[in-house]
One Martini backbone bead per residue (centre of mass of N, CA, C, O) as a GRO file, in nm:
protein
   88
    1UNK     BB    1   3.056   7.005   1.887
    2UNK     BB    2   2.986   7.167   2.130
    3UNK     BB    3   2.928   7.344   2.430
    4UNK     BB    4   2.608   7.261   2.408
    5UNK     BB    5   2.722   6.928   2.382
    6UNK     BB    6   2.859   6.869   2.676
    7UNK     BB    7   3.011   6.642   2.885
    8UNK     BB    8   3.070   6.568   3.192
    9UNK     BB    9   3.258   6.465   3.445
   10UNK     BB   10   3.047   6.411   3.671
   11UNK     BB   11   2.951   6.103   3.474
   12UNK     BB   12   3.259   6.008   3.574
   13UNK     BB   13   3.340   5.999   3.866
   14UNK     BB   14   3.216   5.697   4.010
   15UNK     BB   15   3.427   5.520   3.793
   16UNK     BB   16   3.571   5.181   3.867
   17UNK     BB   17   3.483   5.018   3.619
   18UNK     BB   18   3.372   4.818   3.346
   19UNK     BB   19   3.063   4.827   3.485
   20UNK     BB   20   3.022   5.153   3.551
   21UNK     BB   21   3.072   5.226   3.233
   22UNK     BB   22   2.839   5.131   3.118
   23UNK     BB   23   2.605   5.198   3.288
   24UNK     BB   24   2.637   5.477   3.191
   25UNK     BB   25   2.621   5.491   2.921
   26UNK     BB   26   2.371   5.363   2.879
   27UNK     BB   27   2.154   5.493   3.095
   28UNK     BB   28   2.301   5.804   3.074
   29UNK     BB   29   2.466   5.914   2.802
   30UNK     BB   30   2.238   5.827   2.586
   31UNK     BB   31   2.012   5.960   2.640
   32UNK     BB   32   2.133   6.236   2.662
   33UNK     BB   33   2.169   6.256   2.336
   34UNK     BB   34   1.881   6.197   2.256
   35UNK     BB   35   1.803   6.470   2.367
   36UNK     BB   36   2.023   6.660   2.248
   37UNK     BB   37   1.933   6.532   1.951
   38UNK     BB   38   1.616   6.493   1.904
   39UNK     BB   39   1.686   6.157   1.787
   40UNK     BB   40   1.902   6.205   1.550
   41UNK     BB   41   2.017   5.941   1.461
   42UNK     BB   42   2.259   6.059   1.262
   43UNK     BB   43   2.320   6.256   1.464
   44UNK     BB   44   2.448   6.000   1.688
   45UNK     BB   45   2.611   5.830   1.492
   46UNK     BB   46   2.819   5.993   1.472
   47UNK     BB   47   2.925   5.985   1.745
   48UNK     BB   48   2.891   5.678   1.837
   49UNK     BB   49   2.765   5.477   1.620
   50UNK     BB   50   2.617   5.198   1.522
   51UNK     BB   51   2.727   5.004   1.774
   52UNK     BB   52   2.493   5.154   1.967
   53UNK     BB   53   2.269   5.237   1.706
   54UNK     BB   54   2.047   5.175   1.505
   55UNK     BB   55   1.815   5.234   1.201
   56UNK     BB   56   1.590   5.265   1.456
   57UNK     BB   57   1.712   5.343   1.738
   58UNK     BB   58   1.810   5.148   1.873
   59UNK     BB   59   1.976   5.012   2.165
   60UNK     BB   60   2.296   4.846   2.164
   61UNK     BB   61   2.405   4.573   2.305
   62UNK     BB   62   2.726   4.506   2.436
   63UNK     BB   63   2.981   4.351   2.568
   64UNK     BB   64   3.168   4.345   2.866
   65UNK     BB   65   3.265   4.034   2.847
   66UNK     BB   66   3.601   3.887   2.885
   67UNK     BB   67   3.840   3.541   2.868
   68UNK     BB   68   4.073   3.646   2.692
   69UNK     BB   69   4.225   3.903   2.773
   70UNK     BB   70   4.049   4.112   2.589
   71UNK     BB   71   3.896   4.320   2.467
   72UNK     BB   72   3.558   4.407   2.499
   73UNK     BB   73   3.317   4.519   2.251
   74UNK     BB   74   3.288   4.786   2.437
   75UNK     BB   75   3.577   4.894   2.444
   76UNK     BB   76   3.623   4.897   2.146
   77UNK     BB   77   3.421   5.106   2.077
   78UNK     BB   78   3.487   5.303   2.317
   79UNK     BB   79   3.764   5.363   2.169
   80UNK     BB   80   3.668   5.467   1.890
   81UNK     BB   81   3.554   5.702   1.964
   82UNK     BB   82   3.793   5.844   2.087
   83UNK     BB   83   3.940   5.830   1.813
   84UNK     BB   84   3.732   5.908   1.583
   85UNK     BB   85   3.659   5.589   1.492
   86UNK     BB   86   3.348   5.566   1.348
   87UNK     BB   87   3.043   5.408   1.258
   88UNK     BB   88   2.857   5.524   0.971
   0.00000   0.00000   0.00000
């Protein structure tokens, strides 16, 4: 959005596994966004979309493990952030 709400290369420094970026998005960077948006519900959906925050703002874990060597829920979700087709 700005300056003033960018997230650091720093949080992704560790990043070996498709398993470490889960943990970081969850535990590290959704806390961060609401943090950075005191809780703002619609601006965090607007940056995130829906699939990992509800209408009450609880947050939605989505699976990344899948058998069928596809994209997995979570890496879908997260590739939508990346090319900014967030579903709002």
């Amino acid at each position: 959005m700005d300056r003033d709400h960018q997230i650091g290369h720093a949080y992704f420094m560790d990043i070996l596994s498709l398993s470490d970026l889960y943990k970081t998005w969850y535990y590290r960077l959704i806390p961060l966004l609401s943090e950075y948006f005191y809780n703002d519900l619609e601006t965090i959906q607007s940056i995130i979309g829906k699939e990992f925050i509800d209408q009450r703002g609880q947050v939605k874990l989505i699976d990344y493990k899948t058998t069928d060597g596809n994209a997995s829920p979570f890496e879908q979700a997260f590739m939508r952030i990346s090319k900014g087709n967030v579903d709002v």
